[in-house]
C-alpha positions in Angstrom: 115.1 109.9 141.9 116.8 109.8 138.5 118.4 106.6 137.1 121.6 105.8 137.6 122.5 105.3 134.5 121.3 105.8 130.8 120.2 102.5 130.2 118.0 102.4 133.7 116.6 105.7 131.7 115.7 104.3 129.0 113.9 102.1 130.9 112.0 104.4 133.4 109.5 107.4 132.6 110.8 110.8 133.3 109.1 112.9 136.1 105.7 114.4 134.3 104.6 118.1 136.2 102.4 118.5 133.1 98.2 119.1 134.1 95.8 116.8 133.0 94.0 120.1 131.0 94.9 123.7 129.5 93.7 126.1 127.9 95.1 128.6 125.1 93.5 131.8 124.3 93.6 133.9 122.1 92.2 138.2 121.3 91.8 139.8 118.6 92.0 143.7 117.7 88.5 144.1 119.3 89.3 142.1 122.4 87.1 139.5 121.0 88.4 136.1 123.1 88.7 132.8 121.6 90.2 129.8 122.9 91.6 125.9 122.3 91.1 123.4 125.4 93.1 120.5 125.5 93.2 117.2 127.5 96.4 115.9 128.3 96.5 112.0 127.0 97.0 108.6 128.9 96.8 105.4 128.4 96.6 102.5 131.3 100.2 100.7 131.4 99.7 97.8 133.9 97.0 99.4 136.3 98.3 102.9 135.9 97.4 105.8 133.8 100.3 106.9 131.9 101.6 109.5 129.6 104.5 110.0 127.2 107.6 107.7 128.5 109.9 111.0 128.1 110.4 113.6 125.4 113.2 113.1 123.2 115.8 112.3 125.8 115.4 110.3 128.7 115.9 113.3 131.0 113.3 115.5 129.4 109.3 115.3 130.5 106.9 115.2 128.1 103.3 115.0 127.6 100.8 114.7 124.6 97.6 117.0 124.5 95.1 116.4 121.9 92.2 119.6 121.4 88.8 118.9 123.1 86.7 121.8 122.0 87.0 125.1 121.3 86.0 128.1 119.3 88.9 129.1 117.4 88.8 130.2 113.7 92.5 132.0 113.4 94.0 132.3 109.9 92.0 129.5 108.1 92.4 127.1 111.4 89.4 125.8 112.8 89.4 123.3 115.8 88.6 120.1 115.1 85.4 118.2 115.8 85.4 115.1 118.3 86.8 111.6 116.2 88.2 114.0 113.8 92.0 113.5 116.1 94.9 111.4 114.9 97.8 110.2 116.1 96.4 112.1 120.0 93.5 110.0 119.8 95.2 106.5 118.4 94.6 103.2 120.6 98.0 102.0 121.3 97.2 98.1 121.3 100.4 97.0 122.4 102.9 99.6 124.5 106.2 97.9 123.8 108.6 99.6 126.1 106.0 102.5 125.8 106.3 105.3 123.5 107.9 108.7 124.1 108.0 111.9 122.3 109.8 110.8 118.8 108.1 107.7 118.6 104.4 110.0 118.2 106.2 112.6 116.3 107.5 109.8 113.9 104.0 108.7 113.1 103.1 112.1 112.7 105.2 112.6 110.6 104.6 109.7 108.1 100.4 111.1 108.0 101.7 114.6 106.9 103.3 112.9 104.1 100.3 110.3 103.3 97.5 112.6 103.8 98.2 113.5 100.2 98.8 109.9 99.0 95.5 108.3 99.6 94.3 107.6 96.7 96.5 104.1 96.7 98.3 101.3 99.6 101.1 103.5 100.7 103.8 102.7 103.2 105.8 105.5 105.0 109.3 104.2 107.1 110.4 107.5 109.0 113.1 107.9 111.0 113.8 111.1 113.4 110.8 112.6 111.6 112.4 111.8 108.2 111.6 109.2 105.1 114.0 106.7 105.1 112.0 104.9 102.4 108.1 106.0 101.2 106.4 103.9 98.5 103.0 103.6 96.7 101.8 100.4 95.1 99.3 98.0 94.6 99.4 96.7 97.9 100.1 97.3 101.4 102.7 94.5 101.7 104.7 95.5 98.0 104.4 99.4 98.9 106.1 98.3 102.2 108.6 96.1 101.2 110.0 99.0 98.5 109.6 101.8 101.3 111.8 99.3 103.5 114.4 98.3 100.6 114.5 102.0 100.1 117.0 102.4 102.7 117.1 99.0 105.1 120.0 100.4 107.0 118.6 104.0 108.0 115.0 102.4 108.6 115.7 100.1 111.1 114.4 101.4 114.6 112.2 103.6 112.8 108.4 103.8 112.7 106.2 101.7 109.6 103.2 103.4 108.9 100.4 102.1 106.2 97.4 103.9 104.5 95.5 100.8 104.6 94.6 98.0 107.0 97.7 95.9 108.4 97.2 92.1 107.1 99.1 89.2 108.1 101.2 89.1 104.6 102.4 92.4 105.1 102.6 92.0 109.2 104.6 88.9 108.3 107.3 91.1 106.6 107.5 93.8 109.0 108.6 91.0 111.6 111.9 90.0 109.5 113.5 93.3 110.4 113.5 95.7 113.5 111.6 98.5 114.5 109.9 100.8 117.0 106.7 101.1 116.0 103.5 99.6 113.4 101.1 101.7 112.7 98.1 101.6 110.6 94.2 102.7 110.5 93.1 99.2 111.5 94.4 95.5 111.7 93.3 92.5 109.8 92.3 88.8 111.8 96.2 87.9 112.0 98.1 90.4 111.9 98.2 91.5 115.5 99.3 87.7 116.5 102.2 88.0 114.3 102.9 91.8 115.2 102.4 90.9 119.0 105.2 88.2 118.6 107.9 91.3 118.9 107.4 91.8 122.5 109.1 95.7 122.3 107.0 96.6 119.6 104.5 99.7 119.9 102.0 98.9 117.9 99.6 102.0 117.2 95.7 102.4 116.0 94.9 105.2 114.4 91.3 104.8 113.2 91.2 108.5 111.8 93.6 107.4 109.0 90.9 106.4 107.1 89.6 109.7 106.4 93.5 111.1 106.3 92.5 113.1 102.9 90.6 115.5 104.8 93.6 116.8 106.1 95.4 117.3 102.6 93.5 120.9 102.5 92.7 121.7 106.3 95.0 123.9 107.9 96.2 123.5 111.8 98.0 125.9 113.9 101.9 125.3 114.5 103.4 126.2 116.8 107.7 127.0 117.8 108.9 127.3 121.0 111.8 129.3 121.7 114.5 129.1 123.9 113.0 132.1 126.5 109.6 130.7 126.3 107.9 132.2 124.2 106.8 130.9 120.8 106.1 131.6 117.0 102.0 130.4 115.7 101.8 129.9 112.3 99.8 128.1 109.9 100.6 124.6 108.7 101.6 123.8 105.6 99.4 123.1 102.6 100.6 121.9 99.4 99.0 124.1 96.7 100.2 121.0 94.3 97.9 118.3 94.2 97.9 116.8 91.0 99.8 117.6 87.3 97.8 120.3 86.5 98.5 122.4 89.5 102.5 122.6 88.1 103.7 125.7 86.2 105.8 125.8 83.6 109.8 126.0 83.9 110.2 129.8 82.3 112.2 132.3 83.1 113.1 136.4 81.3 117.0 137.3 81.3 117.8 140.3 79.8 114.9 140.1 77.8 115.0 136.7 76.3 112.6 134.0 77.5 113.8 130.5 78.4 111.7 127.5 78.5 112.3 123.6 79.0 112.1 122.2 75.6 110.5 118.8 76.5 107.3 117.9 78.4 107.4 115.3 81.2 106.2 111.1 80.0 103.6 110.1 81.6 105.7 108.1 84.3 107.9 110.9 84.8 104.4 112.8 85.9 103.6 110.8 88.4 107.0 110.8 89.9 107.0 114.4 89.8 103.6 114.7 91.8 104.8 112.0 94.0 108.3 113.2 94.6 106.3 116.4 95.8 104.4 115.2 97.8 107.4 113.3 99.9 109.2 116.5 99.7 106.8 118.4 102.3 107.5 116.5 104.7 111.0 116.6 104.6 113.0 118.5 107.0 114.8 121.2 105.1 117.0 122.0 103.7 116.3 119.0 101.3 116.6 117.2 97.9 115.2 114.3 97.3 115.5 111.8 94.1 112.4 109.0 93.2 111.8 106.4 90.5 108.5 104.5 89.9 106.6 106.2 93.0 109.7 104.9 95.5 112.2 107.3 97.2 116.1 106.6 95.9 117.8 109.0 97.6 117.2 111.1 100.5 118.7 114.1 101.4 117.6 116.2 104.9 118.8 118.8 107.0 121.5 120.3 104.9 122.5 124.4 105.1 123.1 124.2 100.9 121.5 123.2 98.0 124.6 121.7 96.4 126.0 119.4 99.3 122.2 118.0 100.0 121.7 117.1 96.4 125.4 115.5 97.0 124.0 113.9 99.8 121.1 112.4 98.4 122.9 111.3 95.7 125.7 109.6 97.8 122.9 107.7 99.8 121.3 106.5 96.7 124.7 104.7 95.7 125.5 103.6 99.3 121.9 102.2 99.9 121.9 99.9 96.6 125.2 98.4 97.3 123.6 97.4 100.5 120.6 96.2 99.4 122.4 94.2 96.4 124.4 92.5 98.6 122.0 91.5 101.0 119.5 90.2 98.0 122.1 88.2 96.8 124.3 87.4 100.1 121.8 87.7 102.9 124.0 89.8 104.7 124.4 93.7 104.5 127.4 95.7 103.8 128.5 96.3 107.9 127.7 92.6 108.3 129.8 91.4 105.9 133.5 90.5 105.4 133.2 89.3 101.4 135.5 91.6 99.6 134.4 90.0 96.7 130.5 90.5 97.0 131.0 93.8 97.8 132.8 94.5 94.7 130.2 93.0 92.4 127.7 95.1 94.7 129.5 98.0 94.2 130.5 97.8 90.8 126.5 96.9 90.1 125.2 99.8 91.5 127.9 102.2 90.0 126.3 100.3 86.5 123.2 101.5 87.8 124.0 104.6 89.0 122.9 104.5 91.9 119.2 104.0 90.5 119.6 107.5 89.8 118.6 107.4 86.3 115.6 108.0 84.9 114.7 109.5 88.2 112.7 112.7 89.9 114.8 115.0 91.3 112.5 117.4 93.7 113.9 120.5 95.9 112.2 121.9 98.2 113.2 125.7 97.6 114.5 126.8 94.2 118.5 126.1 93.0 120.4 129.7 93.0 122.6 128.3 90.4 122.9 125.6 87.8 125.1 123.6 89.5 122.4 122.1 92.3 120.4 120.8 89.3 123.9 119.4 87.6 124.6 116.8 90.5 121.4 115.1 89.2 121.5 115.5 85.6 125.1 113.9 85.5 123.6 110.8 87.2 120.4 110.2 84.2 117.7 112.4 86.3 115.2 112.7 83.8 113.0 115.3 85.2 113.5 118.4 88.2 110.8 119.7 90.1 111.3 122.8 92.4 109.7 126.2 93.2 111.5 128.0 90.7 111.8 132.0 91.2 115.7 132.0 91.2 117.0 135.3 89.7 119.3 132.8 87.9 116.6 130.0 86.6 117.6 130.2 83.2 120.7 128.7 83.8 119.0 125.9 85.5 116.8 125.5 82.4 119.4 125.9 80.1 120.8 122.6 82.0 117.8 120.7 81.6 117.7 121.5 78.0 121.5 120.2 77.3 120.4 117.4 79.2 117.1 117.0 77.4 115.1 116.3 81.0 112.1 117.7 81.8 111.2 120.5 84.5 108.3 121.8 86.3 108.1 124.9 88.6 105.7 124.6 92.1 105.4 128.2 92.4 105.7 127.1 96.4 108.4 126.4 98.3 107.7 123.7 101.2 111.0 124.6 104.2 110.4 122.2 106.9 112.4 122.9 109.8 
C-alpha cells in the first residue's frame, strides 16, 4: 500500500520487484558471447535484508547491483576482480534513515572526482551529484573544513567524502553542521562515537578507497537509459590530463597569423589549473568552475550556455562569501540573519574581494565559442583559463587573455557530464 502522504514516504521503502541476480550479455561480429553477472546488494536493517530505500523519489523502486564475475573485455572495459568494488561493496556502519538512490550516487560521485586527487587528504561535499565545495590540504580535517566553507549553504544535506581515514578532529567538525552521509575508506578509534551521535546519519565504509588511483586510468562501461527502454553503452570517462605536462599550449591560426598566450602559468597557478581539472570532470555539464589555492570558489553546473554558467559561477562565488563572512564574524548566515548592518560590511567585503575571484582558475569544460565566456572571469582578477580549446574563434579568447595578461592552457579534451 503506498503512504499516505509524502512524509510517511520518506519514511517507508518503495516496493522492490528487482531479482536478487542478472545477467548482461553481450556478441560480437562473430557471435562470440560475453557476459557481466551481477548480484543485487543488501544490507540487514533490524533483522531484514534490505536494499536501496527508493530511487530518487519516494515513489520510484530502486536497487543497487555491484558485478560478480564475468568475462567481458568491450572497448578497453574489463570487469573487475573481487575486492576491487566501491561504493556496491562499501559497509554501511550506521543506516541513518537508510540510504536511497542519490545518497550512493552522491558518494559516487565525490570518488570520480578523488580518484585523481590521491596523492594528498582531500575532502569532496557533493550535492545532487555536484561539488558544492572540493578541497585538498594537509589534512583531512583542514581539506574538509575549506570544501565545507566553500559553499555552507548548498552543502548542507549533502554527502562528506574523505580520501583518508575519518579521525575524531575532523569527525568532530563534520558534527557542527548537517548532512546525509560520512564517508570515508576507514574510521579512526573515535570517530565513529562522535559520528554515531547524529542518529540520521548514513555513515558509509568504503574500504576500496584506498586504492581509488587505480581507477584514475581504468575504464568502466556507462550506461543511459532511455525513455522506451532501451539504452546507450559507452565508455567512461578518462581524463587524458593528469599532471602539467599533459596541457597543450593556448594557440590558435586565423587567417594565417598565429596567436599565442604571452605569459606562462606561476607555479600556484599550475596546480590550480591541474586541480580545477580535475574537479571539472565531474561536474555535470554544461559547467564552469572558478578555484584558488586547490579550493572550489565558484561553482557553476547544469547550464545550456557558456556565458550564463560562467555568470553563474561567478554570482555564487559573491553570494557564498557574504555568507560565510557573516557567519565567521556573526555566527549566523545570511537567511538567518536580520542585521542589516552585518550584512552590509559582508557584502561590501566580499565585493572588495571580488568574490575571491581574483587570482583564481577559471576551468570549462568544453571550449568558449567566443571571447566573451572567458571575459566574465577576466573582469573579476582570474589569472589563468583552462579549457579544451578547438573553437573556430580561440584567438579572440587568447587575445583576451593577453589584454588581461592571464595565463591559458588548452586540454585538447572536452569532459561533458550529463
Amino acid at each position: 500500500m503506498a503512504p499516505k502522504s509524502l512524509a510517511a514516504a520518506y519514511r517507508s521503502f518503495a516496493d522492490d520487484p528487482f531479482p536478487l541476480k542478472m545477467d548482461i550479455s553481450f556478441y560480437d561480429d562473430a557471435g562470440t558471447r560475453s557476459t557481466i553477472a551481477y548480484e543485487k546488494v543488501t544490507w540487514e536493517v533490524e533483522g531484514e535484508r534490505r536494499g536501496l530505500r527508493y530511487g530518487e523519489n519516494p515513489d520510484q523502486g530502486a536497487a543497487l547491483y555491484k558485478p560478480v564475475g564475468g568475462n567481458l573485455a568491450l572497448g578497453g572495459a574489463l570487469v573487475i576482480e573481487p575486492g576491487e568494488s566501491l561504493v556496491s561493496a562499501a559497509e554501511l556502519l550506521q543506516f541513518g534513515k537508510h540510504p536511497g538512490k542519490i545518497n550512493l550516487t552522491d558518494v559516487d560521485s565525490a570518488l570520480g572526482i578523488l580518484r585523481y586527487l590521491s596523492d594528498r587528504p582531500a575532502c569532496a561535499v557533493i550535492k545532487h551529484n555536484n561539488p558544492s565545495g572540493l578541497a585538498r590540504a594537509a589534512t583531512i580535517r583542514e581539506a574538509y573544513t575549506k570544501a565545507y566553507l566553500a559553499d555552507r549553504v548548498a552543502g548542507c544535506g549533502g554527502a562528506v567524502v574523505v580520501n583518508r581515514p575519518m579521525d575524531g578532529e575532523t569527525a568532530a567538525e563534520i558534527t557542527k553542521s548537517y548532512c546525509e552521509v560520512v564517508a570515508a575508506p576507514d574510521f579512526e578509534e573515535g570517530a565513529m562515537g562522535i559520528l554515531a551521535a547524529k542518529k540520521n546519519l548514513r555513515i558509509v565504509k568504503v574500504p576500496a578507497m584506498a586504492r581509488l588511483e587505480a581507477w584514475a586510468v581504468r575504464p568502466v562501461l556507462d550506461f543511459k537509459s532511455l525513455l522506451d527502454g532501451s539504452f546507450i553503452v559507452q565508455t567512461s570517462f578518462i581524463s587524458r590530463v593528469l599532471s602539467r605536462e599533459d596541457f597543450l599550449p593556448a594557440t590558435a591560426v586565423k587567417d594565417g597569423v598565429e596567436y599565442s598566450v604571452a605569459r606562462e602559468p606561476t607555479e600556484g597557478e599550475w596546480e590550480d589549473m591541474l586541480f580545477g581539472w580535475l574537479v571539472e570532470t565531474g561536474v555535470t555539464s554544461n559547467s564552469v568552475i572558478y578555484v584558488k589555492d586547490g579550493v572550489t570558489v565558484g561553482v557553476g553546473t547544469g547550464e545550456q550556455d557558456r556565458v550564463g554558467v560562467a555568470e553563474i559561477a561567478r554570482d555564487k562565488a559573491y553570494r557564498k562569501l557574504e555568507d560565510r563572512l557573516l557567519w565567521e564574524k556573526t555566527g549566523l548566515g545570511w537567511n538567518e540573519s536580520r542585521d542589516e548592518r552585518a550584512k552590509s560590511a559582508a557584502r561590501d567585503e566580499a565585493a572588495a574581494l571580488k568574490g575571491g575571484l581574483a587570482g583564481s582558475v577559471m576551468v570549462s569544460d568544453a571550449f568558449f565559442p567566443f571571447r566573451d565566456g572567458i571575459e566574465v572571469g577576466l573582469r573579476e582578477g582570474v589569472s589563468a583559463v583552462v579549457q579544451p580549446g578547438g573553437a573556430m574563434r580561440d584567438h579572440e579568447g587568447i587575445q583576451a587573455c593577453n589584454e588581461y595578461r592571464a595565463a591559458m592552457k588548452f586540454t585538447g579534451q572536452r569532459c561533458f557530464k550529463h
